[in-house]
N, C-alpha and C positions, 0 to 999 in steps of 0.2 A: 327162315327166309321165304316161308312160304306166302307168307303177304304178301311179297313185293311181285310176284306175277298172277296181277291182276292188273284191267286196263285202269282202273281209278288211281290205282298205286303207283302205274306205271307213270298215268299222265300227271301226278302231283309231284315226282320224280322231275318230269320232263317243265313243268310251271317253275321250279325252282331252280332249277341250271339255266333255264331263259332269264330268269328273273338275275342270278348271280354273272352272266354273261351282259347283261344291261348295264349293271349296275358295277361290275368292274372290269368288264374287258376281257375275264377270263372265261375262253370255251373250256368246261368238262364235260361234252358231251360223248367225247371217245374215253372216257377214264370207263375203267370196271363198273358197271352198275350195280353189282351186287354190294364193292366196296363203296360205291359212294353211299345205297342205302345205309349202309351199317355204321358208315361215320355220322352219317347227318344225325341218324336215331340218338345216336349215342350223344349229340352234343343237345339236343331238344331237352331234356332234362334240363340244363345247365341254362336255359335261355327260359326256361319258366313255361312249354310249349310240348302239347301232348303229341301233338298232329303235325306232318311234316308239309302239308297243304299251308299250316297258320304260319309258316316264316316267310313267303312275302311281306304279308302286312307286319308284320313284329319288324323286319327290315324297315320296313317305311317310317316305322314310329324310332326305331334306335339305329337312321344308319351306320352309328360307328364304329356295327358288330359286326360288316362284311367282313372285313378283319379276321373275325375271329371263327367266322363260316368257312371262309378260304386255307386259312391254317389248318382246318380240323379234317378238310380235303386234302392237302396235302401231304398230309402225316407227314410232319418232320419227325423223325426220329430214327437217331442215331447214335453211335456208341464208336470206342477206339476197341481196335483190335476184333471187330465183327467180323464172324468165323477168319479164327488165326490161321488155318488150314490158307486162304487165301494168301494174305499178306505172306506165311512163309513162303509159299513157290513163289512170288516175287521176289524175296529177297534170295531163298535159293540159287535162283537163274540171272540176276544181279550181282551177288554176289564175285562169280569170277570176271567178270567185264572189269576194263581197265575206265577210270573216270573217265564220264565224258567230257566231252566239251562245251554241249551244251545240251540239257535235255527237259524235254516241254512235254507239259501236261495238263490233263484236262479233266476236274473233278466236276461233274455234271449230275446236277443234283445232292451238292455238298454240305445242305442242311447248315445246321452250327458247326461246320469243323471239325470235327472229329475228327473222321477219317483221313481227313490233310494232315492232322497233326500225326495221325498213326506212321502215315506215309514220311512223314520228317523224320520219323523216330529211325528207320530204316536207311533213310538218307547221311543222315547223322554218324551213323555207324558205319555207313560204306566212306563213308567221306566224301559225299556228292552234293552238299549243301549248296555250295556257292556258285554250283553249275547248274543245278535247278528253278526252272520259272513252271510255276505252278498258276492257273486258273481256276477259281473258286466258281461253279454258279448258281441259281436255285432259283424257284418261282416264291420264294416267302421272303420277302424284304427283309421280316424281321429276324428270319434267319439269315441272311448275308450280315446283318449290324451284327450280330454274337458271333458270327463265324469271326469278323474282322476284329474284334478285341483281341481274339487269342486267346480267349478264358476256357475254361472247364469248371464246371462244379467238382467241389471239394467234398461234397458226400457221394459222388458220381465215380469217386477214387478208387476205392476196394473194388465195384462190381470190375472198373478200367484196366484194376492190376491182375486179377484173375485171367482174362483175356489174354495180356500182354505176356502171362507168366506161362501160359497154354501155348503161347507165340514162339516163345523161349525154347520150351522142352519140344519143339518141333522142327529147331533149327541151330546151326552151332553160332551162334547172338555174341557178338563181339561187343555191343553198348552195355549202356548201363543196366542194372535189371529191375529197378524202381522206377516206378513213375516220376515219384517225387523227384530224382535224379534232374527230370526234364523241366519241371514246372517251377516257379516261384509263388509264393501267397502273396495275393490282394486284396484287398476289402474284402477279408473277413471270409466270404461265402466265396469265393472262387478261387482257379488256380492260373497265374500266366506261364504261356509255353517261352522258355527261355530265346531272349532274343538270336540266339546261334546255332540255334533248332529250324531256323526259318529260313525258307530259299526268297527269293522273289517271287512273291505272291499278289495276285491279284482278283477282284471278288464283284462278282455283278451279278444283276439278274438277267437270268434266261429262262424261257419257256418252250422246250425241249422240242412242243411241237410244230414249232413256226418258226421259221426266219431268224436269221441274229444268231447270238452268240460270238464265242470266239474265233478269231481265224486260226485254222490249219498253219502247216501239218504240227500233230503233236507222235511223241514216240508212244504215248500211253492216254489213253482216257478211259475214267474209272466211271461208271452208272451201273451204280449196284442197287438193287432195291428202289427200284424205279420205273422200269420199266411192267414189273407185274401188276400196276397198279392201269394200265391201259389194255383200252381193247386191241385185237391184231392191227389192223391198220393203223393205228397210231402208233404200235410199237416198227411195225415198216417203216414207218415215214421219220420214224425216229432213230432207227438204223442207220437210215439213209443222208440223215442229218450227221451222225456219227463217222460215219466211213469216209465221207467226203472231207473229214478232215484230220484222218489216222492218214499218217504216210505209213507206204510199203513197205511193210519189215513192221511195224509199230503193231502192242498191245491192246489187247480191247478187254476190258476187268468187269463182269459181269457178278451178280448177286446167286446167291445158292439153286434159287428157286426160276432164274433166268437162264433162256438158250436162245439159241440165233434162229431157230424154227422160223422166224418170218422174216429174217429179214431178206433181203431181196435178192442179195446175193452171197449165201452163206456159205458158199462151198469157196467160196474165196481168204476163207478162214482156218486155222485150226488149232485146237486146242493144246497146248502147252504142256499139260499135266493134266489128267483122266480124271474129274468129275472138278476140276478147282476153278470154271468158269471164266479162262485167263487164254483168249484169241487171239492167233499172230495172223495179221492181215499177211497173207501171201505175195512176195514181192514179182510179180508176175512179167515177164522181159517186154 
């Protein structure tokens, strides 16, 4: 990474987030810089382009590949059952609660779905299905259309059941202990999540660092793996978008390599279970 701190690097850097901010609306200019270098490089191969100065002009002659600029910034990617450790202390501390009545959530930055569907999987087995409304959102279009199928890749199975079967041995799991259990096959290459696996779900895009989204209050919002991806003050302003709509008493489900370190008012927090990234907004009189 030692290129990328230099003023030529920096300002070819700084010409292409202008250029991709023109051109669709989206600011990266508080994302990780270090991370944005290293996606962009890495997608320059694939676009026929040695220099990260020539993707304006390659933009101008193919625009149909901001698309494919913006995806590669965004890292979608995600999996069911990422670090199981997690999802057990949820289900753990769920576990004894009597059904609710009604309880809302907020997955933020939910990529394809996965992790909804992880979270159904747990729902399922408490028997909370028909009293959960779930919110899907993400900055990738094309990940909210996969997320809203409900599919899974079918070769995506094994690495899914490993996770799930790590889940298992880490918690006394009353469901089923197969995947397949959950899923039905369609076209061939995918898998659908059975329809009675599903609360009321609903799926949009949001862009974490502005404005919009869904309304409050939720018991639970999940943004795992999302937030390392911005500088501090974007991650403040994106706490602060968060909090404002956790009611008091409600859950905040952070990623392995995320902590509340900025956000603004973090002592208003605390943590659940010792290193599992899972904040109970303190209900304060």
């Amino acid at each position: 990474m030692d290129e990328l701190y230099n003023k030529n690097a920096l300002r070819a850097l700084e010409l292409v987030l202008d250029d991709l901010r023109i051109r669709t609306g989206f600011d990266f200019t508080q994302y990780g810089t270090e991370s944005l270098w290293r996606r962009l490089h890495r997608l320059l191969p694939e676009l026929g382009l040695r220099r990260l100065e020539a993707l304006p002009a390659h933009l101008d002659a193919h625009p149909w590949l901001c698309g494919t600029v913006v995806e590669h910034i965004t890292v979608n990617v995600t999996s069911m059952f990422r670090d199981p450790e997690a999802f057990a202390t949820l289900y753990r501390l769920w576990r004894p609660q009597s059904v609710p009545e009604r309880y809302r959530v907020w997955v933020a930055g939910c990529s394809t779905g996965e992790e909804i569907w992880t979270l159904c999987l747990l729902w399922v087995a408490l028997g909370w299905t028909e009293r959960v409304e779930v919110w899907g959102t993400d900055l990738s279009d094309r990940a909210i259309e996969r997320a809203g199928s409900g599919r899974i890749r079918l070769k995506q199975l094994p690495d899914f059941q490993k996770t799930f079967s790590q889940f298992q041995s880490l918690v006394d799991w009353t469901g089923h202990t197969q995947l397949t259990d959950y899923f039905d096959r369609v076209y061939g290459d995918d898998a659908l999540l059975n329809e009675e696996c599903k609360p009321r779900l609903s799926l949009g895009f949001d862009h974490l660092g502005e404005q919009g989204g869904p309304e409050g209050p939720f018991d639970l919002i999940c943004c795992r793996n999302v937030l390392i991806y911005f500088d501090h003050p974007l991650q403040s302003r994106v706490f602060q978008k968060l909090d404002d709509r956790l009611k008091p008493g409600g859950w905040l489900l952070l990623g392995q390599k995320e902590s509340l370190i900025y956000h603004p008012d973090f002592a208003a927090y605390r943590e659940l279970e010792a290193g599992r990234r899972l904040f109970e907004k303190r209900a304060y009189p």
